[in-house]
Backbone bond lengths (Angstrom), bond angles and torsions (degrees), N, CA, C in turn:
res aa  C-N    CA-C-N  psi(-1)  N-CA   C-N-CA  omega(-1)  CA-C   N-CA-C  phi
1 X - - - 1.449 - - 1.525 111.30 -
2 X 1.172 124.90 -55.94 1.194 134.11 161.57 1.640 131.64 -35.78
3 X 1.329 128.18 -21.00 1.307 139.33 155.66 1.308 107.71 -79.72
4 X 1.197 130.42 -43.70 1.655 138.44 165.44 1.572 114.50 -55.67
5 X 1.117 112.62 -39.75 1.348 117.75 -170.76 2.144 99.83 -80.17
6 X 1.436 127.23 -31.78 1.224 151.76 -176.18 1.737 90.66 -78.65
7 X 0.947 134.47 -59.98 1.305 125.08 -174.60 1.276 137.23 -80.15
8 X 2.065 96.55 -19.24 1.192 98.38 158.53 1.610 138.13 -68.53
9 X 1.332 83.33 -29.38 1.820 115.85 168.52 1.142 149.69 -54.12
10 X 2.019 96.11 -32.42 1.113 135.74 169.50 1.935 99.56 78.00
11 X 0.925 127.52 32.64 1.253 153.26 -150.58 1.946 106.29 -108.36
12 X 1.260 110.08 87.54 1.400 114.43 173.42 1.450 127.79 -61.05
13 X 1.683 109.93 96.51 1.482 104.27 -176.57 1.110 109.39 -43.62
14 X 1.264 123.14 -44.22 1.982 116.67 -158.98 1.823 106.70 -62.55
15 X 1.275 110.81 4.58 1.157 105.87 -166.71 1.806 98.94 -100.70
16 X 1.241 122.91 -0.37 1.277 130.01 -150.21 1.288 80.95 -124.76
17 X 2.017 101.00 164.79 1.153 103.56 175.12 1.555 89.78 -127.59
18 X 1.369 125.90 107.58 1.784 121.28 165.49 1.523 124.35 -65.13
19 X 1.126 109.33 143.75 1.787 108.90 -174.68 1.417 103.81 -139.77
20 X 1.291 128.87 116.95 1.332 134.27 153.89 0.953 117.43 -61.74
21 X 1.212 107.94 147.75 1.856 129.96 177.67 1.272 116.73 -162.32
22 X 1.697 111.72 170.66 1.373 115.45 166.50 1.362 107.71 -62.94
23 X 0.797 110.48 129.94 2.043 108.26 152.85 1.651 103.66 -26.29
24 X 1.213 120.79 -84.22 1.480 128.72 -179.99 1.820 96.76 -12.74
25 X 1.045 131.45 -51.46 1.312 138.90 -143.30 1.441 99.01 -98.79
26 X 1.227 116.17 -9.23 2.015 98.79 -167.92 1.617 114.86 -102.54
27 X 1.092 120.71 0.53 1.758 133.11 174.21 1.550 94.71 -98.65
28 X 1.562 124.96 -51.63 1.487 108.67 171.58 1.464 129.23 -68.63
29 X 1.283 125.21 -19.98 1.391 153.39 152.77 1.537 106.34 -28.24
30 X 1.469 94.70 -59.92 2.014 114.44 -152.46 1.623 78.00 -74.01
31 X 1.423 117.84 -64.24 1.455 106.23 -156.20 1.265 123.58 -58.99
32 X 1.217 127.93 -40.86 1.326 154.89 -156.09 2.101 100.47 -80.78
33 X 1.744 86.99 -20.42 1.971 87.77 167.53 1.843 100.51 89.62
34 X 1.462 119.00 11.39 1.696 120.18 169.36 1.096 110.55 -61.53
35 X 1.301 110.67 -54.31 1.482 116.59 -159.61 1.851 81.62 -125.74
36 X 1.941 85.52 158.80 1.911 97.81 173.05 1.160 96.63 -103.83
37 X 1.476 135.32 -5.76 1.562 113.02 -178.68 1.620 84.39 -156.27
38 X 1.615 91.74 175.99 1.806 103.44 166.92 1.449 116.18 -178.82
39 X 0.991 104.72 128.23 1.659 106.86 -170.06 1.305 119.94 -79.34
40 X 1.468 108.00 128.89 1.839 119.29 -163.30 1.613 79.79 -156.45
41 X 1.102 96.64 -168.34 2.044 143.42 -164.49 1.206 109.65 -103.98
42 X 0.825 129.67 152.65 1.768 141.69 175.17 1.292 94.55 -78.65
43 X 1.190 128.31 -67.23 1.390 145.58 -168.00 2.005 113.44 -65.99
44 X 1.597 101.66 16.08 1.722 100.02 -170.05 1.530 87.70 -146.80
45 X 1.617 106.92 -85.31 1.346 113.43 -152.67 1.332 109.56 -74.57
46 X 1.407 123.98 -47.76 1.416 122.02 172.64 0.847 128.56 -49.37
47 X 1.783 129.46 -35.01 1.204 131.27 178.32 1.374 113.85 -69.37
48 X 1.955 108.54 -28.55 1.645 101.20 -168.64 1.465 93.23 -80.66
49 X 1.490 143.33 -39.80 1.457 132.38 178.04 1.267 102.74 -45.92
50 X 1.432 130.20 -78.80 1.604 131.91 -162.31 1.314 90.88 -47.67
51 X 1.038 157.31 -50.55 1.382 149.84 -157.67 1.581 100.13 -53.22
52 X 1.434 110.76 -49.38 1.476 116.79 -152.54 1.795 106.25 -102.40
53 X 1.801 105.19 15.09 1.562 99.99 154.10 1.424 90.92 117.46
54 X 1.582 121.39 -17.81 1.266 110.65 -142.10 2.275 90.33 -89.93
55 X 1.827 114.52 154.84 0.807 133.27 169.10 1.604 122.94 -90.65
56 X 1.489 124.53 99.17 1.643 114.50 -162.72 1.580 102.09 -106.27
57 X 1.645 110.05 157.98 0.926 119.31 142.32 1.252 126.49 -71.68
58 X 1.346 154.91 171.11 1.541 124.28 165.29 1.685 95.67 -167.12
59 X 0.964 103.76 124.70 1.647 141.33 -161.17 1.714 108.19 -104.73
60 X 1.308 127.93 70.17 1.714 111.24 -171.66 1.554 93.52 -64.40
61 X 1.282 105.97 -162.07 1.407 128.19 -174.80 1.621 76.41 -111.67
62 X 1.480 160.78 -60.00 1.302 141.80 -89.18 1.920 68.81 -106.46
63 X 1.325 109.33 -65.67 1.454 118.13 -171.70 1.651 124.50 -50.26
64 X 1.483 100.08 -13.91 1.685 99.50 -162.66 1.851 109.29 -121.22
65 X 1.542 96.90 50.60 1.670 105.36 -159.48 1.792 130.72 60.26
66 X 1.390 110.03 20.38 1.641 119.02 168.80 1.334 130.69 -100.67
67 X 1.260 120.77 -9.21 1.232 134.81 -171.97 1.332 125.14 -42.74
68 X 1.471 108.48 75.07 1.757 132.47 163.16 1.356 116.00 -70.71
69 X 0.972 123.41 141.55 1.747 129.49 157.63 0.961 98.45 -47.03
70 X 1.481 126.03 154.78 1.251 126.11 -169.17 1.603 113.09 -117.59
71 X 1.703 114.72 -98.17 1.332 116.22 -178.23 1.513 91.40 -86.44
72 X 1.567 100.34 162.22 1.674 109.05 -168.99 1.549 93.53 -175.34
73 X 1.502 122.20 173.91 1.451 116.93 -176.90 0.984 96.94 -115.67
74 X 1.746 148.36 135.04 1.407 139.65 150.01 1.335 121.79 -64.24
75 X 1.287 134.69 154.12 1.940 131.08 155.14 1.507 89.09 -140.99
76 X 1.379 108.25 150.81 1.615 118.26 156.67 1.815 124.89 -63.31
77 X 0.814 138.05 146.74 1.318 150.83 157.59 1.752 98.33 -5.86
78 X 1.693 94.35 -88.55 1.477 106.58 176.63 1.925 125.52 -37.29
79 X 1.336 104.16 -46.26 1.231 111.53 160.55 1.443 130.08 -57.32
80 X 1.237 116.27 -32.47 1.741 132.22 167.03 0.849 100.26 -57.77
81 X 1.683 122.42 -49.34 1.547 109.25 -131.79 2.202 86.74 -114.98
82 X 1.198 119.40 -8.96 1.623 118.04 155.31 1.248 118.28 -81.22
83 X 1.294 135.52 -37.95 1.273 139.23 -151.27 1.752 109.87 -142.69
84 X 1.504 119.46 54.02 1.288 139.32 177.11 1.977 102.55 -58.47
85 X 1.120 81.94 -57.69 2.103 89.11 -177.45 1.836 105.62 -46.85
86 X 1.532 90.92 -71.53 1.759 106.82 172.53 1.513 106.82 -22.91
87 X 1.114 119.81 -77.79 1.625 129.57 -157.60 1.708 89.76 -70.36
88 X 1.128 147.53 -42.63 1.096 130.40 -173.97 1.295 112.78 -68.65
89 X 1.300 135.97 -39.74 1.407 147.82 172.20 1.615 115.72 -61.14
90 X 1.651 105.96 -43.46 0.836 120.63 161.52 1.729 136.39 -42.99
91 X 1.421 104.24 -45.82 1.721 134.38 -173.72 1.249 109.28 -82.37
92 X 1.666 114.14 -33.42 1.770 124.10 -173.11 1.287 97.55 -96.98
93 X 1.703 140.94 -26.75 1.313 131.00 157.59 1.303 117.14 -45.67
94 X 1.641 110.95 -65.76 1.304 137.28 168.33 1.764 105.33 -19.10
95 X 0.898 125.12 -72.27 1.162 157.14 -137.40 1.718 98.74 -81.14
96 X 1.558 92.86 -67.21 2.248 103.21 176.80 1.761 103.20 -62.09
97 X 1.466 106.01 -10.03 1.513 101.39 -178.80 1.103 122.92 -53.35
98 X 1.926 93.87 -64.10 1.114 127.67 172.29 1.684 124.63 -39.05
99 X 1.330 89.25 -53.72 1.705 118.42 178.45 1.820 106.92 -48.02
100 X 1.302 110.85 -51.35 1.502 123.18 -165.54 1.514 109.32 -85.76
101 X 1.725 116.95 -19.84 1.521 126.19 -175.32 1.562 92.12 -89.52
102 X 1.803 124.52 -35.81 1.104 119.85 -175.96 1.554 116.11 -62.02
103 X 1.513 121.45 -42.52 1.416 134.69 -178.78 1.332 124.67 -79.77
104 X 1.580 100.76 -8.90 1.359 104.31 -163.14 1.802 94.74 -137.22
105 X 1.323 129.00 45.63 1.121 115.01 -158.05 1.731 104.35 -68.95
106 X 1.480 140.68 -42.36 1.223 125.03 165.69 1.039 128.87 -25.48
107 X 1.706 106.82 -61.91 1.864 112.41 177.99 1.873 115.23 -60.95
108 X 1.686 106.34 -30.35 1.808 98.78 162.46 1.424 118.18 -45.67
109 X 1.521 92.89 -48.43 1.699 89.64 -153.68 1.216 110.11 -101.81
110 X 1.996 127.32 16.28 1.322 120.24 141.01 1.494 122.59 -78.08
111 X 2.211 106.50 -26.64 1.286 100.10 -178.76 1.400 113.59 -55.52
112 X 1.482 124.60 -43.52 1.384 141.85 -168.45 1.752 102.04 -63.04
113 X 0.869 110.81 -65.91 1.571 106.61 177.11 2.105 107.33 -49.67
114 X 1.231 106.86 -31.49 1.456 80.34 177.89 1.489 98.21 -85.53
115 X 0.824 155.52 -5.18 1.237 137.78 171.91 1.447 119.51 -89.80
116 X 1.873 123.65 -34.49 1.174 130.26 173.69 1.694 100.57 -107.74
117 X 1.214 118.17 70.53 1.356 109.56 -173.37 1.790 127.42 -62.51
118 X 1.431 107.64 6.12 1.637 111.59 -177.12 1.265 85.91 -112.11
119 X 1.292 148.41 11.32 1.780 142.04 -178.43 1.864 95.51 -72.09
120 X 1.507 95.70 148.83 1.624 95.52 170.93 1.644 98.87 -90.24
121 X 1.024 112.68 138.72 1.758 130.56 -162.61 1.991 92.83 -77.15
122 X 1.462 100.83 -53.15 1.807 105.25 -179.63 1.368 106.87 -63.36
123 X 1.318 129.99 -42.57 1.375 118.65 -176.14 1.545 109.80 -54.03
124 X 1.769 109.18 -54.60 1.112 109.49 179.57 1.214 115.76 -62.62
125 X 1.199 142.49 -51.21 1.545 106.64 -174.94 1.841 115.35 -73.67
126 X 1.063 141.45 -16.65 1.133 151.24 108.14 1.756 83.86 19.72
127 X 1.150 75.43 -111.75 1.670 99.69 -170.68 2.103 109.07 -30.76
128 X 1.551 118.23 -48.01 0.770 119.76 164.78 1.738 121.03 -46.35
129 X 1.217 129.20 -20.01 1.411 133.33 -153.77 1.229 103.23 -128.49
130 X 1.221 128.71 11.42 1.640 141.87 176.86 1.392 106.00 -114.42
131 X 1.591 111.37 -23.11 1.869 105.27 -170.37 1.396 125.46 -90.91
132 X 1.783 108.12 -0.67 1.730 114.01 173.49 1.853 109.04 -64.62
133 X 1.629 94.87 -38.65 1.449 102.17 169.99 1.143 139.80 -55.64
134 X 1.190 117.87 -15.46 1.619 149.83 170.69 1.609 104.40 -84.68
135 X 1.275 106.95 -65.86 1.387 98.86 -175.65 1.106 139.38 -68.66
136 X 1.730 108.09 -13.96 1.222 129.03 169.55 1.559 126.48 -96.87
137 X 1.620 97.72 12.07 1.842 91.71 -162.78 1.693 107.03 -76.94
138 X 1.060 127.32 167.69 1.560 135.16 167.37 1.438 112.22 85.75
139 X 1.552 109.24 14.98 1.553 106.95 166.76 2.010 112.06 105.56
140 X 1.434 94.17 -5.77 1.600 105.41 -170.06 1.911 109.75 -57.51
141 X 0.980 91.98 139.91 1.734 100.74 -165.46 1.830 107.41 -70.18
142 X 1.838 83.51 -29.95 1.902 88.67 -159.83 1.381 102.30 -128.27
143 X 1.014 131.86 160.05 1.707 133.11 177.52 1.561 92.94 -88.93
144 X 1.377 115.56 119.99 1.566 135.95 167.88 1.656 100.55 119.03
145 X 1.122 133.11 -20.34 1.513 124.83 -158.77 1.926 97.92 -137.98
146 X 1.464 104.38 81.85 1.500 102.62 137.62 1.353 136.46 -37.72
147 X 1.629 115.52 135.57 1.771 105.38 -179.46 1.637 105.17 -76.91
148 X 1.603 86.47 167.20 1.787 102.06 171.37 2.235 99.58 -29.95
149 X 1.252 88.72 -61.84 1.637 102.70 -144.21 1.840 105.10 -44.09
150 X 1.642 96.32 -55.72 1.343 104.69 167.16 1.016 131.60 -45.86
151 X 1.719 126.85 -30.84 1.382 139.72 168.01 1.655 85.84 -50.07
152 X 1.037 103.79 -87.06 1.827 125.04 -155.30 1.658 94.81 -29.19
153 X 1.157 125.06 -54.22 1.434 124.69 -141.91 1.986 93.65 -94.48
154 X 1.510 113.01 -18.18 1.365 131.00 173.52 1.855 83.82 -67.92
155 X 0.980 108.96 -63.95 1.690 107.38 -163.91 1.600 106.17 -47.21
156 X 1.333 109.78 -69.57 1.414 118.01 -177.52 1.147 132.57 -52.54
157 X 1.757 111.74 -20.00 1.680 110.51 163.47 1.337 105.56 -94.76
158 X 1.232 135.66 -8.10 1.331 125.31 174.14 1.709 108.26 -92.14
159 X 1.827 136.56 3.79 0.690 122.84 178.59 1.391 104.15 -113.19
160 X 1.318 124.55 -5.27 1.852 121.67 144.26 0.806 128.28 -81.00
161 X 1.402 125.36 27.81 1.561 115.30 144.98 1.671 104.45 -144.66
162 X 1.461 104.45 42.92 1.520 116.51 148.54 1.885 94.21 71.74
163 X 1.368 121.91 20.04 1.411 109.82 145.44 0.961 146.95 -80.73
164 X 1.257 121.60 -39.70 1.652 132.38 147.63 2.132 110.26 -102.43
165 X 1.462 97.11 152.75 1.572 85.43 178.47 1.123 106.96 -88.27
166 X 1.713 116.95 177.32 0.923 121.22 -161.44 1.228 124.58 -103.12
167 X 1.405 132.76 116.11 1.762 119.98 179.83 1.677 93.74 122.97
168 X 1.059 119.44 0.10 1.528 116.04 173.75 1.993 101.86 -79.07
169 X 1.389 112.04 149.45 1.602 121.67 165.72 1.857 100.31 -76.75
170 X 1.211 93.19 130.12 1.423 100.77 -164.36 1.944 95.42 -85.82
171 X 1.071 107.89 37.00 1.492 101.62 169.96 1.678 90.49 -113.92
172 X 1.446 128.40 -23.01 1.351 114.62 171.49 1.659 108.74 -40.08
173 X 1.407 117.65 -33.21 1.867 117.39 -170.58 0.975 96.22 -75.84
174 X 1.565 154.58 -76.48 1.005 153.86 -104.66 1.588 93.08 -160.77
175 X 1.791 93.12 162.49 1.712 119.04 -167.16 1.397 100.18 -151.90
176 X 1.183 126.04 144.30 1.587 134.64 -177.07 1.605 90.44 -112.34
177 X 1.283 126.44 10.11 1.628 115.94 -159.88 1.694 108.78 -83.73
178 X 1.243 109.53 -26.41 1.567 128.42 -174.68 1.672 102.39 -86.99
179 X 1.792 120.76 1.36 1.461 101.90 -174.07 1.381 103.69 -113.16
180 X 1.601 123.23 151.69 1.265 129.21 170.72 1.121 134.56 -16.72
181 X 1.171 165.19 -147.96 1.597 154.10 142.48 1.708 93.89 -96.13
182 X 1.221 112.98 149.36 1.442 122.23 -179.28 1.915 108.22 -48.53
183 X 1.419 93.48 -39.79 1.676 76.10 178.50 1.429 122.51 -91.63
184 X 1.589 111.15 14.76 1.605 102.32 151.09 1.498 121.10 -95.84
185 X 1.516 112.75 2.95 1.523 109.78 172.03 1.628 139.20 -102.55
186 X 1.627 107.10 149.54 1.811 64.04 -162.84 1.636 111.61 -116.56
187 X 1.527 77.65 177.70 1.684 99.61 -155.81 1.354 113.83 -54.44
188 X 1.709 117.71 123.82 1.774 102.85 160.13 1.676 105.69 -70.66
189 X 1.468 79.96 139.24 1.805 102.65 162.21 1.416 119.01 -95.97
């Protein structure tokens, strides 16, 4: 993503200096003045900086010529093609989860604390209130179902820089066949 995001930009890597790290290490990094930038999530790293005082610039990929589909569920071939019922039941659970953590974000993030009881409760909903943006980025009508177009243009930046090849119909990745009918899903705002 990051070479995509540099070219959309017109942005000379050689001019940069890249640094690997743990994850753990790149929000304390940013603050502390190591690094001037670092690539994370709306929904992770930004929230733990703003938490801790800090003032960001913040650059998505969706806004700055990157605009991939984002979260989505994978299954293998074989798994599709054994367990058709499963994954559909599966995707519309998936889906009212989302729906009921979205409407109900208090009751998410007490269910979650009883189950992860050392979780910080503010991060998470934090974190809860950053992920409609995700699910909705690239113009998508419904939370779970990207359009055709976004697929296509998801395909074509991921096949210049040798993630997917090139010249395949980008419905070979993805299937809308396992999702609800549009009017059981709900609407991005």
């Amino acid at each position: 993503m990051l070479p995509l995001f540099f070219t959309a930009n017109n942005i000379d890597e050689s001019t940069l200096t890249l640094v690997n790290m743990p994850p753990s290490s790149m929000v304390p990094a940013l603050l502390h003045g190591s690094v001037d930038a670092i690539l994370g999530s709306v929904d992770d790293y930004q929230i733990q900086a703003t938490s801790k005082g800090a003032e960001l610039d913040r650059f998505t990929f969706a806004s700055h010529g990157v605009a991939t589909v984002s979260t989505s569920i994978f299954a293998s071939e074989k798994y599709i093609s054994e367990n058709p019922d499963v994954l559909k039941k599966f995707i519309d659970a998936s889906l009212r989860g989302w729906s009921f953590a979205l409407d109900n974000p208090k009751m998410a993030v007490a269910d979650l604390k009883a189950t992860f009881p050392d979780m910080d409760e503010k991060l998470a909903a934090a974190q809860l209130a950053a992920i409609p943006e995700l699910f909705c980025s690239g113009g998508a009508a419904f939370v779970g179902k990207a359009t055709d177009a976004h697929w296509a243009n998801t395909q074509k930046l991921l096949s210049q820089v040798g993630l997917l090849p090139e010249g395949n119909a980008p419905t070979s990745y993805y299937t809308n066949e396992f999702l609800p009918a549009d009017s059981a899903l709900r609407p991005c705002k």
